[in-house]
C-alpha positions as CSV (number, residue, x, y, z in Angstrom):
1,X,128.5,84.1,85.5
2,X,127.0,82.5,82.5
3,X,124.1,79.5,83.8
4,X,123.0,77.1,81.2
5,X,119.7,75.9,81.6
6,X,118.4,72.2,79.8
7,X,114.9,71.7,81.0
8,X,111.8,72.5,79.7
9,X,112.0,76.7,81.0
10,X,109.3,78.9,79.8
11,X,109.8,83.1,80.2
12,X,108.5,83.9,83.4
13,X,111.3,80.8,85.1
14,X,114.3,82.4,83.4
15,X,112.9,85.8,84.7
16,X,112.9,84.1,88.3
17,X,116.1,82.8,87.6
18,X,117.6,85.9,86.5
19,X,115.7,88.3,89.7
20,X,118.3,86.0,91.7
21,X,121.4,87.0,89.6
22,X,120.8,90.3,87.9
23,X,124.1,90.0,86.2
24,X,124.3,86.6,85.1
25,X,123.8,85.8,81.4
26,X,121.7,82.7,81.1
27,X,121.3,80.2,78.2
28,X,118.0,78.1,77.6
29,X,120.1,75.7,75.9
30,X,117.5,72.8,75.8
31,X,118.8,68.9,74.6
32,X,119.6,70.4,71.0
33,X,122.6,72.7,72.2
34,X,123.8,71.5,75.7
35,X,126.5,69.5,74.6
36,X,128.3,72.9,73.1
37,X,127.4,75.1,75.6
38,X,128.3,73.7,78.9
39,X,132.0,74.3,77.9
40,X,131.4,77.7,78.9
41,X,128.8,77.5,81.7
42,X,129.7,78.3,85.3
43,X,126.7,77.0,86.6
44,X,124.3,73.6,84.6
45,X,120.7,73.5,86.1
46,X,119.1,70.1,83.9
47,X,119.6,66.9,83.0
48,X,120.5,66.3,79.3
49,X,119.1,63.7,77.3
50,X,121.5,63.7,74.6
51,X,125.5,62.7,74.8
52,X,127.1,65.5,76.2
53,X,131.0,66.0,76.9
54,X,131.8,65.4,80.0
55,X,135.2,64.6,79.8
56,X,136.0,67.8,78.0
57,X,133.6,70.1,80.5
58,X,135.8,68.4,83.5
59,X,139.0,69.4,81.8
60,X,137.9,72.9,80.8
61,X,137.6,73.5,84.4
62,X,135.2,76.1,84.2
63,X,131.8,74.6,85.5
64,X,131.3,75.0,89.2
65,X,128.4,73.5,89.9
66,X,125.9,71.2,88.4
67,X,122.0,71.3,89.6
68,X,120.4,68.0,88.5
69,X,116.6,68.7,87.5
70,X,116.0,64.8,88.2
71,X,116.5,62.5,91.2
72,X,118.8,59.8,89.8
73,X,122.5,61.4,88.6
74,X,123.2,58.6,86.7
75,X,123.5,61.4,83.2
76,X,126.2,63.3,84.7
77,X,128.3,61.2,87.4
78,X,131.2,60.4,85.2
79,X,134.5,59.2,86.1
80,X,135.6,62.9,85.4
81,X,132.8,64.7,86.9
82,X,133.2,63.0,90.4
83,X,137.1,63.5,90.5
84,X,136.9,66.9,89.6
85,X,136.0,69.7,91.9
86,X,132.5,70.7,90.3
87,X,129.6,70.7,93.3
88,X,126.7,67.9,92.1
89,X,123.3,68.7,93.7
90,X,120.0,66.3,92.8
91,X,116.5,67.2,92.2
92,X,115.9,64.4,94.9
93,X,112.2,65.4,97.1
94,X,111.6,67.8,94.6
95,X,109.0,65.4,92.5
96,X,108.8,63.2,95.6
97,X,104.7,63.4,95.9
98,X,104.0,62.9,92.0
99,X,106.3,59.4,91.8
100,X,104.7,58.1,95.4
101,X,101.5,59.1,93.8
102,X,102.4,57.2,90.4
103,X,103.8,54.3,92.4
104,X,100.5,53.9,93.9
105,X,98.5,53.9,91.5
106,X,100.6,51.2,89.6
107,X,100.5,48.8,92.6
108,X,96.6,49.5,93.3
109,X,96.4,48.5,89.2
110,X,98.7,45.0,90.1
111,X,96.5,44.3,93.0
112,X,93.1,44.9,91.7
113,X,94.2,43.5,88.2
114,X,93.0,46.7,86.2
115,X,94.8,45.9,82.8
116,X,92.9,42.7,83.2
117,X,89.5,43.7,83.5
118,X,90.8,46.8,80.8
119,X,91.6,44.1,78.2
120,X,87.9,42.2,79.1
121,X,86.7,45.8,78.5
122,X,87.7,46.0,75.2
123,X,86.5,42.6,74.7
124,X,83.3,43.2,76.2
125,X,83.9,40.4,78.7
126,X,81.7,40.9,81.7
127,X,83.6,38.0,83.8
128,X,84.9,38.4,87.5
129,X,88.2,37.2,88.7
130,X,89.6,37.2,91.6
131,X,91.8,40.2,92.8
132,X,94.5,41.0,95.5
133,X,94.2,43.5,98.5
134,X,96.7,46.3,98.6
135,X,95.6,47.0,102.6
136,X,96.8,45.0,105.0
137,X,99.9,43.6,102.9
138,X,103.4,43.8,103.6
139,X,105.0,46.1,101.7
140,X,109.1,46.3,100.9
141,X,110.6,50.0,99.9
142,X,113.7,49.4,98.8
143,X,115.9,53.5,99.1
144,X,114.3,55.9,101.6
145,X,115.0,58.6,100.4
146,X,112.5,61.6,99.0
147,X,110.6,59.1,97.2
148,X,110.5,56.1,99.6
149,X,109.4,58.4,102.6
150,X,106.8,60.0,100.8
151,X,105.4,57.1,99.3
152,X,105.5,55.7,103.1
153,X,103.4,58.4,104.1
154,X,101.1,57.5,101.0
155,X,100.9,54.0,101.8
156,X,100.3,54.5,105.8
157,X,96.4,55.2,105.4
158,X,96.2,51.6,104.0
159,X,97.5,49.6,107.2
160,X,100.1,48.0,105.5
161,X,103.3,46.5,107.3
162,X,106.2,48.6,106.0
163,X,110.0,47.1,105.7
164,X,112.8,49.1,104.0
165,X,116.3,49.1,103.4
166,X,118.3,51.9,102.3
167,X,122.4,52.8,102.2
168,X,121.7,55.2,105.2
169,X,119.6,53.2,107.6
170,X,119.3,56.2,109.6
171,X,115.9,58.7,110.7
172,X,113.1,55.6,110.3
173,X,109.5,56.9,110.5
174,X,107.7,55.6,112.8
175,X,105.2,53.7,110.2
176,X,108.2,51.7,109.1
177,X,108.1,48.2,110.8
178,X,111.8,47.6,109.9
179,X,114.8,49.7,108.2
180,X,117.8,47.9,107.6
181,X,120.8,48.5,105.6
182,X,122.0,47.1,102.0
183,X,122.5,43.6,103.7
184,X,119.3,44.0,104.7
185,X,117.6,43.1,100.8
186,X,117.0,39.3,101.4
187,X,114.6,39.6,104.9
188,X,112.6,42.3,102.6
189,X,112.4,40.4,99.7
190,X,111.2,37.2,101.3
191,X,108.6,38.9,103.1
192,X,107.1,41.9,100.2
193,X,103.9,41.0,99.1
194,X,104.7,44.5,97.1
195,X,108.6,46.1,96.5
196,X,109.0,49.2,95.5
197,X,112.2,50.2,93.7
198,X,113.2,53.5,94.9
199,X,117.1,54.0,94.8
200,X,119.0,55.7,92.0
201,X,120.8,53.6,89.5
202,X,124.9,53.5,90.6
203,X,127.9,50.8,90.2
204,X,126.4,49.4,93.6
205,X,122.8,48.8,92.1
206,X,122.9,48.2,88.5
207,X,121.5,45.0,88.5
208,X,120.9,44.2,91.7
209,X,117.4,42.9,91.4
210,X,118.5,39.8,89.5
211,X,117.8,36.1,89.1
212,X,118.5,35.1,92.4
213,X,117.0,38.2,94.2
214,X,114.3,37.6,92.2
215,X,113.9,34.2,93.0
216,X,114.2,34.8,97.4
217,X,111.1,37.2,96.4
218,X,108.0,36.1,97.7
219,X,106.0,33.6,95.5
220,X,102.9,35.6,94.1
221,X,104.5,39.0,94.9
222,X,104.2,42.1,92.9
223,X,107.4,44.4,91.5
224,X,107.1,48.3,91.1
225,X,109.5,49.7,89.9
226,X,109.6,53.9,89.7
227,X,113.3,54.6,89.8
228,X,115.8,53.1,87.0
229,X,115.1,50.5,84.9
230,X,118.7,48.8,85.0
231,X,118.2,48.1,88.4
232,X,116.2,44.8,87.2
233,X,117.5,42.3,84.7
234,X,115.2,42.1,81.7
235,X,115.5,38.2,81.4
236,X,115.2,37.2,84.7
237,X,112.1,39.6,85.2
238,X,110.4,38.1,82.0
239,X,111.3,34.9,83.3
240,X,109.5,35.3,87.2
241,X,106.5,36.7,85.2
242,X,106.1,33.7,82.9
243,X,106.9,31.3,85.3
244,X,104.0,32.6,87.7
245,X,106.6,33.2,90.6
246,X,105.8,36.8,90.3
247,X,102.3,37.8,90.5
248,X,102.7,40.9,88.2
249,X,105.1,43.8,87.6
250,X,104.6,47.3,87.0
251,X,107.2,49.7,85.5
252,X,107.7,53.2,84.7
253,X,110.9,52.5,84.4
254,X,112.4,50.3,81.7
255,X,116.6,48.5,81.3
256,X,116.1,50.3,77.7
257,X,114.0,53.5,77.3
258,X,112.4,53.9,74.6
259,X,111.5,49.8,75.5
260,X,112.4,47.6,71.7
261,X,109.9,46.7,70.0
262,X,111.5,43.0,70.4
263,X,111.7,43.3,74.2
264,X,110.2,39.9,76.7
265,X,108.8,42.6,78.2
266,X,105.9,43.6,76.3
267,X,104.6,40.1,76.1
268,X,105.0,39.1,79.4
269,X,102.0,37.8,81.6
270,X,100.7,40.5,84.5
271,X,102.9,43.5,83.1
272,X,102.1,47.1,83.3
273,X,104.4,49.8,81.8
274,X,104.2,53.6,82.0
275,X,106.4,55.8,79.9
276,X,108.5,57.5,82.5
277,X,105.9,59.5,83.3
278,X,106.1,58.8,87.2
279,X,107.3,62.5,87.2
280,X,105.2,64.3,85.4
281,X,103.1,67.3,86.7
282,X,101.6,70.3,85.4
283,X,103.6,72.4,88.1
284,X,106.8,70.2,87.4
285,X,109.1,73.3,86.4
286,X,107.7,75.3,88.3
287,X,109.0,73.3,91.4
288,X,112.3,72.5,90.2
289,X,112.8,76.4,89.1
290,X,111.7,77.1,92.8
291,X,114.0,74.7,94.2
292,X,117.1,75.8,91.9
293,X,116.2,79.5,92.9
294,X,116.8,78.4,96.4
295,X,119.5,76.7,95.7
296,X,121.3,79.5,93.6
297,X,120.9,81.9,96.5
298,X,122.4,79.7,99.1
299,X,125.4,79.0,96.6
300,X,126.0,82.6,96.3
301,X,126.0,83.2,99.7
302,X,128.8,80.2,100.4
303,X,126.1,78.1,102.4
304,X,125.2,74.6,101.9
305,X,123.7,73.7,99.3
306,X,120.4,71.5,99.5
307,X,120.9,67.8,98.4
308,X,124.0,68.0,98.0
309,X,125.9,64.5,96.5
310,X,128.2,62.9,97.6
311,X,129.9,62.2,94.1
312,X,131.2,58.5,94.9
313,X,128.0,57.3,96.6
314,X,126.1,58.7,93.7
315,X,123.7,60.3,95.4
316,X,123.0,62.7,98.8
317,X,123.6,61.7,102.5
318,X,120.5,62.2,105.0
319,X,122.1,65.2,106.2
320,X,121.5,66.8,103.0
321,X,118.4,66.3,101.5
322,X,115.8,68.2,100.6
């Protein structure tokens, strides 16, 4: 068995990796040689960065299994990939408490207008403005799955009034006021003082929060988004922010990443962006290298495999995940 590895592995993960399967050559291929070497890997823990051939890797018809070290799928869910036989799991729960934690942290910012006052900082501006209240507000999640329940346990503490939708509608917890399906979208959006994006990025939601979503939003109401940036249209989110009919956005997630320089974006009234960083931990491999490990034994063995994907939906059922 010959495992290629693109994520950022240090010595003492590929040794964990290996204590699992003794016999199994493994390749830290990293972004710079992934595209060559998963034509002869039986088994792709990552998420490449770089264009890598799909097509080709479908037809060779050796790789049986691809472990996604991120959430969304959206790098590997070819045409090819989902109708071949190769088993797609997601890294979905796995960094569930470090995006909740990030999402928070950008909506606190949007309601207590923190690049404001950092701006006056820098100015030397002493002048008080008013703010917004993140307790007590009604808050829209929009996908429940890892992310969106954690961050509903993160937002619980702070008495807000919870409505979500999500492609499974199944399993609400019980500080969700209201879970509805896809069909759902308009009664949140006319009710969020805050939405949170938190589905992946497929054919069903590129784009979905668009001109006319955006205009059934609440007037004054504030967008996170911590999933994928094409979920939004650029225009018609610079648009809502310079028309006032959005009080602020915050992204960590961008249509274009790195964001151009030329991008609305950037200049747009009320806008906070984060690099992609919603992720980001100093115990981030080692979690994902735990979780694979897991997940290598139980594929070994035969069993199911955690977070498993359904390949057409783009992402795992309830049943499934982590």
């Amino acid at each position: 068995m010959q495992i290629v590895l693109c994520y950022p592995v240090a010595a003492k993960h590929i040794a964990q990796i290996q204590e699992i399967v003794p016999t199994a050559t493994l390749i830290d291929a990293g972004q710079e040689r992934v595209a060559e070497e998963l034509l002869n890997a039986d088994v792709f823990c990552g998420h490449p960065k770089v264009a890598v051939p799909w097509d080709a890797v479908a037809t060779c018809g050796r790789l049986r299994w691809i472990q996604s070290s991120a959430a969304g799928l959206d790098h590997c869910l070819v045409p090819s990939i989902i109708e071949s036989d190769i088993l797609v799991t997601s890294a979905s729960g796995v960094l569930a408490d470090q995006v909740a934690e990030h999402a928070l942290g950008l909506a606190i910012a949007c309601t207590r207008r923190l690049p404001l006052f950092i701006a006056q900082q820098k100015n030397k501006e002493f002048v008080r403005r008013p703010t917004g209240d993140l307790t007590g507000a009604t808050v829209g999640i929009v996908g429940l799955g890892g992310v969106g329940r954690r961050l509903v346990e993160v937002l619980e503490p702070f008495r807000v009034r919870i409505l979500a939708t999500d492609y499974f509608p199944v399993h609400k917890p019980p500080a969700v006021a209201f879970l509805g399906g896809p069909d759902t979208l308009s009664t949140v959006l006319e009710q969020a003082d805050i939405l949170f994006l938190c589905v992946p990025l497929t054919a069903r939601t590129k784009g979905m929060i668009d001109a006319r979503r955006i205009a059934g939003m609440k007037q004054g109401a504030i967008l996170v988004n911590v999933a994928r940036g094409q979920l939004v249209e650029e225009v018609a989110l610079a648009d809502a922010l310079h028309s006032g009919h959005l009080a602020a956005a915050a992204l960590d997630v961008t249509p274009a990443e790195p964001l151009p320089i030329e991008s609305r974006l950037w200049t747009s009234p009320n806008i906070l962006i984060t690099p992609h960083v919603a992720g980001q931990s100093a115990h981030r491999i080692d979690a994902m290298t735990d979780f694979f490990c897991q997940n290598l034994s139980r594929y070994l063995l035969g069993t199911n495999l955690r977070n498993a994907v359904d390949k057409r939906l783009g992402f795992p059922e309830p049943q499934n995940l982590k």
